[in-house]
C-alpha positions as MATLAB code, in Angstrom:
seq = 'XXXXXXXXXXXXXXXXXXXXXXXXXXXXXXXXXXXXXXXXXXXXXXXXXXXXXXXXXXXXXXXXXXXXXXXXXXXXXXXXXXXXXXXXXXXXXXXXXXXXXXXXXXXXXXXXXXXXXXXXXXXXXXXXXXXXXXXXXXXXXXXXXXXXXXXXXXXXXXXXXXXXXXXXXXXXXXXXXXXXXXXXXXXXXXXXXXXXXXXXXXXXXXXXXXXXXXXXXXXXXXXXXXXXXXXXXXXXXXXXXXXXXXXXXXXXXXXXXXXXXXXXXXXXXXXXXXXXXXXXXXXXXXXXXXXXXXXXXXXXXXXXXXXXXXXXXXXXXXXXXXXXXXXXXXXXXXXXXXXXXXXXXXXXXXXXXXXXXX';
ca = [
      -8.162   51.039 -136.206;
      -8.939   53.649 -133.837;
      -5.840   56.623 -134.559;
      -5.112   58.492 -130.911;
      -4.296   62.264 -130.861;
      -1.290   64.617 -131.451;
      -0.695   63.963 -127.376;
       0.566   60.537 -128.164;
       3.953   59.727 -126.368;
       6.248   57.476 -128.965;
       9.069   55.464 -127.724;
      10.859   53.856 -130.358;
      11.951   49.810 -129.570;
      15.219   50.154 -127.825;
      14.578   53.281 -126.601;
      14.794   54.025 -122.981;
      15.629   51.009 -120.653;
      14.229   48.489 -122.983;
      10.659   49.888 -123.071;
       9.649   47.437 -125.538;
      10.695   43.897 -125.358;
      11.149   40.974 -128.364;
       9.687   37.644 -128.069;
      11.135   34.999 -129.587;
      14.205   35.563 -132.364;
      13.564   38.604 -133.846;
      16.426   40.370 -135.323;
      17.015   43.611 -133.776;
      18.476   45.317 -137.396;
      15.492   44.212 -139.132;
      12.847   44.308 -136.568;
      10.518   41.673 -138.614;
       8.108   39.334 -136.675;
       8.744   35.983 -138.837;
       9.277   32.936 -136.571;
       6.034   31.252 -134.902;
       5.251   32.924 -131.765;
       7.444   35.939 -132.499;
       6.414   39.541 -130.721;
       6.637   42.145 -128.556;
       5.938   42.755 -124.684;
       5.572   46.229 -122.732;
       3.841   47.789 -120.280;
       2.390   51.303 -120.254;
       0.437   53.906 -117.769;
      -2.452   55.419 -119.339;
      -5.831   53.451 -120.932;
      -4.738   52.663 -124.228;
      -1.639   51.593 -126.612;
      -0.955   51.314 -130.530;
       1.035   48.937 -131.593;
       2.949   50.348 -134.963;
       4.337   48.243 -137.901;
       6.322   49.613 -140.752;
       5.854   47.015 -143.305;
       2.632   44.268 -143.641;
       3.263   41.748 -145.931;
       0.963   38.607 -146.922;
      -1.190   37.199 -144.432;
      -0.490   37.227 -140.551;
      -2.409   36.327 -137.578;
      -1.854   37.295 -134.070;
      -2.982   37.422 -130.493;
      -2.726   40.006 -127.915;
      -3.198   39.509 -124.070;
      -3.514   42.476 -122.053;
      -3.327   42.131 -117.998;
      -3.065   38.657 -118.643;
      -6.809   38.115 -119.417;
      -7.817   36.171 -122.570;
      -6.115   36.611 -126.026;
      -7.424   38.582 -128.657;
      -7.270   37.189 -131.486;
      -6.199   39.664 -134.980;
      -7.006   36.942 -137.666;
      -5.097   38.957 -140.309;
      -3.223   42.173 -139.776;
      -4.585   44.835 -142.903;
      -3.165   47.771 -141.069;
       0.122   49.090 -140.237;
      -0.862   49.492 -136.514;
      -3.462   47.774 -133.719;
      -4.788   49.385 -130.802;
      -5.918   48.158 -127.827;
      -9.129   48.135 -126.180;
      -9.340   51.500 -124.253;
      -8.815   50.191 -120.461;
      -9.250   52.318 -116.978;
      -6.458   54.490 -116.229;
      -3.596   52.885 -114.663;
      -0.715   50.385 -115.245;
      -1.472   47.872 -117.753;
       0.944   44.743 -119.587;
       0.565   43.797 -123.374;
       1.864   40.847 -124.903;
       1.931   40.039 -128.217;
       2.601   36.929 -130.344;
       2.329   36.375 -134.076;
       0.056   32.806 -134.053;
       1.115   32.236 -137.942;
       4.628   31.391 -139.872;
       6.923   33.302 -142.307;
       5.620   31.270 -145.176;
       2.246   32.959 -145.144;
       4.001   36.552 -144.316;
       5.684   39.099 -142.191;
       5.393   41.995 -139.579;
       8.087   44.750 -139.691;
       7.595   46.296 -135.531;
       8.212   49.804 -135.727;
       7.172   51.201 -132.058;
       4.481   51.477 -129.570;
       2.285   54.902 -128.904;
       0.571   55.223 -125.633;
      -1.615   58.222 -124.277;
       0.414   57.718 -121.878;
       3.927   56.842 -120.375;
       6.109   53.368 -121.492;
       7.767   51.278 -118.626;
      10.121   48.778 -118.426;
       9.898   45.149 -119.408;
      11.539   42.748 -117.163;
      12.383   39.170 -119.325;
      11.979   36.244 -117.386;
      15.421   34.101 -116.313;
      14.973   31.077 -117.817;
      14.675   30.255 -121.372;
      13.786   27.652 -123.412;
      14.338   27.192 -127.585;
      12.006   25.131 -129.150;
      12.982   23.820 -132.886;
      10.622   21.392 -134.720;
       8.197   21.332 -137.732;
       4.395   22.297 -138.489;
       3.570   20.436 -134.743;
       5.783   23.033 -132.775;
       4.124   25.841 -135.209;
       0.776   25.294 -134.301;
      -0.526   24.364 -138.161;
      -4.284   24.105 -137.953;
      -4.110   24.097 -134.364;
      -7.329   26.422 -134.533;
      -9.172   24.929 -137.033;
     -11.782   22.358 -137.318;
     -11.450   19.268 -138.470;
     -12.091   18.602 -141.529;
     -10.173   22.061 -142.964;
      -6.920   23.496 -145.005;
      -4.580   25.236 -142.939;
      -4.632   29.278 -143.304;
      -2.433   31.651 -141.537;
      -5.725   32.025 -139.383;
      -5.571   28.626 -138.215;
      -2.134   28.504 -136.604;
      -2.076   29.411 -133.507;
       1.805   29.434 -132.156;
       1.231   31.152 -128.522;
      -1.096   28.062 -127.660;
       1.068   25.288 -128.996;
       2.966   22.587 -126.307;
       6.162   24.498 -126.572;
       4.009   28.048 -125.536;
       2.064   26.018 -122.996;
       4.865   24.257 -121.324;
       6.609   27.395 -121.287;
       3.955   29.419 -119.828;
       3.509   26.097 -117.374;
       7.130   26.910 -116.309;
       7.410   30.650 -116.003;
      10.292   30.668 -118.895;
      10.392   33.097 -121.966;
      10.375   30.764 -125.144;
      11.354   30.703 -129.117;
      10.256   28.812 -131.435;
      12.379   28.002 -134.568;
       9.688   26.157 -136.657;
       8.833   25.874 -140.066;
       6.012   23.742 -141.251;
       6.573   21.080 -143.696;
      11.117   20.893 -142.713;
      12.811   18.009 -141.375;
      15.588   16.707 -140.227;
      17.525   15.349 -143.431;
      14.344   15.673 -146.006;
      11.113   18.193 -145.540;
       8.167   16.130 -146.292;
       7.135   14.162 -149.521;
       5.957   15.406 -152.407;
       5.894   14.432 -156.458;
       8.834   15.743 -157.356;
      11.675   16.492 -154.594;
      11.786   18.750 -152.309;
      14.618   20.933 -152.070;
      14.463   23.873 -150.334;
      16.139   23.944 -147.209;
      15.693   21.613 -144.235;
      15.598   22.597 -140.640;
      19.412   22.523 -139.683;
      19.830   25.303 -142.669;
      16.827   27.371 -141.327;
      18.209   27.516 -137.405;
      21.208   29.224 -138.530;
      19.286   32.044 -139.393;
      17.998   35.619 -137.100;
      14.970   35.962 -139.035;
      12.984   32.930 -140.519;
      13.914   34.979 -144.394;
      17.108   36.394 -143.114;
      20.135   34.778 -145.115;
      21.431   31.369 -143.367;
      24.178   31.741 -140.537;
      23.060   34.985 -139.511;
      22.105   34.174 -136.195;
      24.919   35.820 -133.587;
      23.567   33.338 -130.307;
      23.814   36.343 -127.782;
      24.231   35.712 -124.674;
      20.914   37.306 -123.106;
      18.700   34.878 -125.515;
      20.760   31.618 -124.678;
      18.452   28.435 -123.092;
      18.664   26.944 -120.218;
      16.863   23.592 -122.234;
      16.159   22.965 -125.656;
      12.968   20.861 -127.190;
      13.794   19.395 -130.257;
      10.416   17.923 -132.283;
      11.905   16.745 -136.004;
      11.196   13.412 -138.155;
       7.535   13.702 -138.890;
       8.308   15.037 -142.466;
      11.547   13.025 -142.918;
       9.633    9.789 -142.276;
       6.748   10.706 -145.014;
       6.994    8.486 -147.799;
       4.121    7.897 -149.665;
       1.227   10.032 -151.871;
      -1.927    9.236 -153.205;
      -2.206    9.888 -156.842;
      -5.440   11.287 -158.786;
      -6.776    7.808 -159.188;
      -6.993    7.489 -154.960;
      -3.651    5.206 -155.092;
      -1.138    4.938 -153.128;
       2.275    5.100 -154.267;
       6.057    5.521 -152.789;
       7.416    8.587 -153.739;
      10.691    8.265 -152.320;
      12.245    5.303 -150.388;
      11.128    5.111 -146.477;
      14.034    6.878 -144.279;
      16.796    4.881 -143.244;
      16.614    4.793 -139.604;
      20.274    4.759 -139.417;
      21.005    7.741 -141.321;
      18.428    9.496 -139.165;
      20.564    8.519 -136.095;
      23.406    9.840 -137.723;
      21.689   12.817 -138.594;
      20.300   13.462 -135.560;
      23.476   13.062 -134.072;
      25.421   15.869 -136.283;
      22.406   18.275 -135.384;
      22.690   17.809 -131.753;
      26.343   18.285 -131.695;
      26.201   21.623 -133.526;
      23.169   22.972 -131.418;
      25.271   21.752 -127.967;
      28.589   23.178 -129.229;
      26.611   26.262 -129.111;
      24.501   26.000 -126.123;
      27.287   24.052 -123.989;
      25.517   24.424 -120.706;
      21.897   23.535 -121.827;
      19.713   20.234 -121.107;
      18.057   18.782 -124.637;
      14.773   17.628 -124.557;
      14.595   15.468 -128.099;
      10.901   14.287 -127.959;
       9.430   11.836 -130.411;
       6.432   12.996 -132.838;
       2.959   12.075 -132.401;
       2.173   12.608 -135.928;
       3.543    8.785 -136.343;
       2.113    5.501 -135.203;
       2.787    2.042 -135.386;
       0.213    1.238 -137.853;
       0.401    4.287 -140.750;
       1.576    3.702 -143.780;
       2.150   -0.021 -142.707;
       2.466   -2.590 -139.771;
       6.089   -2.802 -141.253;
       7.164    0.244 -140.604;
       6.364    0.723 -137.434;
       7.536    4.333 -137.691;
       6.495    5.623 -134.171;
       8.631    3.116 -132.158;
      11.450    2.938 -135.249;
      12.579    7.046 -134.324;
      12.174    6.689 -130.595;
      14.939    4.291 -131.049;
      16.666    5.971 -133.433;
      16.367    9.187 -130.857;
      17.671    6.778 -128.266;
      20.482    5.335 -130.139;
      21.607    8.582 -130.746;
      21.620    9.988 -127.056;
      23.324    6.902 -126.441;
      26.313    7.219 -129.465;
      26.248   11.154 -127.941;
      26.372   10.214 -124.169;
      25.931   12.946 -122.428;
      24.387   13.642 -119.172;
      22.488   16.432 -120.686;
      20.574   14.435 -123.436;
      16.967   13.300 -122.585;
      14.260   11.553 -124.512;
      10.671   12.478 -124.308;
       7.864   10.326 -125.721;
       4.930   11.787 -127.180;
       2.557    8.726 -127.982;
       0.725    9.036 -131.358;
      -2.431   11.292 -130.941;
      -5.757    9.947 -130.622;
      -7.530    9.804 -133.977;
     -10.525   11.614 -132.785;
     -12.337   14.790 -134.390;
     -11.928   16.633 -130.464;
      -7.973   15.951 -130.691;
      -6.980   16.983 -134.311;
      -7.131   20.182 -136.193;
      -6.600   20.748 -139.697;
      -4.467   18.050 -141.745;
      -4.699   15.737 -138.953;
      -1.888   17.849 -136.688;
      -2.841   18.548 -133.535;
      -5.415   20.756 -132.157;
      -5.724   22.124 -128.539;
      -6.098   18.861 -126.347;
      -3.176   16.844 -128.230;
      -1.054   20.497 -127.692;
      -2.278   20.184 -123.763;
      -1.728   16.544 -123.677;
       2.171   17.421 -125.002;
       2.516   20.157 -122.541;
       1.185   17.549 -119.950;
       4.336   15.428 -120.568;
       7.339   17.707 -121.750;
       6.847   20.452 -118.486;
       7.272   17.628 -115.677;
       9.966   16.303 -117.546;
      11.619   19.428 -117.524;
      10.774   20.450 -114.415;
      12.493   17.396 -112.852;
      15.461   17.536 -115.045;
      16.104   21.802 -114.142;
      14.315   21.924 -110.845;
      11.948   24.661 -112.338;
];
């Protein structure tokens, strides 16, 4: 990285009116860049910025977009600060978003250096919390199909929740951790029991201890996109003879009503005045693992059921249809790549758009 000169100017993070601005839920105490899509916004006067980190741990990819031009992609941090290109003198906005989860590692922000002068960051009005599994992270959004998902393969800032976002001129979070579900993450051998995504919303930080999340006021949504039941529907594995077994029973649909229900309720009774979006996944079809199961059409009803038992005005159900199975639609794993995270945005920004009058 290119280190600037003893004139640097250093403002630290909430120095000065705000100089540097958090995207997405990052804990102010600890500073750390954990949850998808997670960053930091500024603008500065002069022809080049440093972004500074005090701690790099594991694996993280990012992208930064200065002047709003095309995103540069950092496919793994290995040093404790980036600069930017050097650009002409003059006023100049930086954004940037961590593309990759907490589960492959984490970005302590320290503060930004400039040659320069800081200004002020303005945050947007409106607001929108996005809380789902590996779809709403962007898992192998990047990659091609056939491949294994790396932190270098997510790609969180150009996911449907980023897009639609971005489509309506609204700041965004997204609370996302691949693999979680609703009542049980996804399937594997023995079970899984490490915490499921009701737990993990209570926290700040995507490591911070559970219930440490305050809700302030300033980061409240106007609308909130909820995308679970893609891993709590996952039921079967193949073994090491190419078999396939059941390695749990299939969900109860019921249950997942229920369940569904009890989330909703505590995310309302702490965003009272916001409209839900609860979308249905298009990681499940009619036909996969059987006919029978029809798993697709079994949660939208389930979803439905349970706006229904809620009944509320503010409750809304958005349909993704399964994705095409085609090699231009999918990225790594099967999830979605770029035109299935397009086709989402497609549906989920008129919907909210008509609903908010965005």
């Amino acid at each position: 990285m290119v280190h600037l000169s003893a004139l640097i100017v250093t403002l630290a993070t909430l120095g000065r009116a705000q100089a540097t601005r958090f995207l997405g839920r990052v804990n102010p105490t600890t500073k750390q860049l954990t949850w998808p899509a997670d960053g930091v916004a500024f603008n500065f006067t002069g022809t080049q910025a440093v972004i500074n980190f005090s701690d790099v741990s594991g694996d993280n990819s990012l992208a930064i977009v200065i002047d709003n031009g095309a995103p540069i992609v950092i496919s793994n941090v290995t040093s404790n600060s980036i600069s930017t290109p050097t650009v002409s003198q003059g006023i100049h906005t930086v954004v940037l978003h961590r593309r990759s989860e907490a589960l492959y590692g984490t970005l302590t922000f320290e503060n930004v250096t400039t040659t320069g002068t800081l200004g002020t960051d303005s945050a947007p009005t409106r607001r929108i919390e996005f809380i789902g599994d590996s779809i709403t992270v962007g898992y192998g959004e990047a990659g091609t199909f056939p491949c294994t998902n790396t932190a270098a393969v997510e790609d969180a800032p150009d996911t449907y929740g980023a897009l639609t976002a971005g489509n309506l001129s609204a700041d965004y979070s997204l609370v996302a951790w691949s693999g979680k579900g609703l009542l049980r993450n996804y399937v594997t051998s023995t079970p899984d029991t490490s915490p499921i995504m009701p737990e993990l919303w209570t926290r700040y930080g995507a490591l911070d201890a559970d219930n440490t999340y305050t809700f302030p006021t300033a980061a409240t949504p106007q609308a909130v996109v909820i995308n679970l039941g893609t891993n709590d529907y996952s039921y079967q594995l193949t073994n090491s003879s190419g078999a396939t077994y059941s390695a749990r029973p299939p969900l109860n649909n019921v249950t997942y009503e229920q369940a569904y229900v009890k989330f909703v309720q505590t995310v309302q009774s702490h965003y009272p005045q916001a409209d839900f979006f609860l979308t249905s996944s298009p990681l499940l079809s009619d036909t996969f693992p059987t006919a029978a199961d029809m798993q697709h059409t079994s949660q939208a009803n389930a979803i439905k059921a349970a706006i229904a038992q809620l009944n509320s005005t503010k409750l809304h159900f958005v349909d993704f249809p399964p994705q095409p199975g085609t090699n231009d639609t999918i990225g790594c794993d099967y999830h979605p790549g770029p035109f299935e995270h397009q086709a989402m945005a497609a549906i989920l920004t008129p919907a909210i758009k008509s609903v908010l009058g965005w």
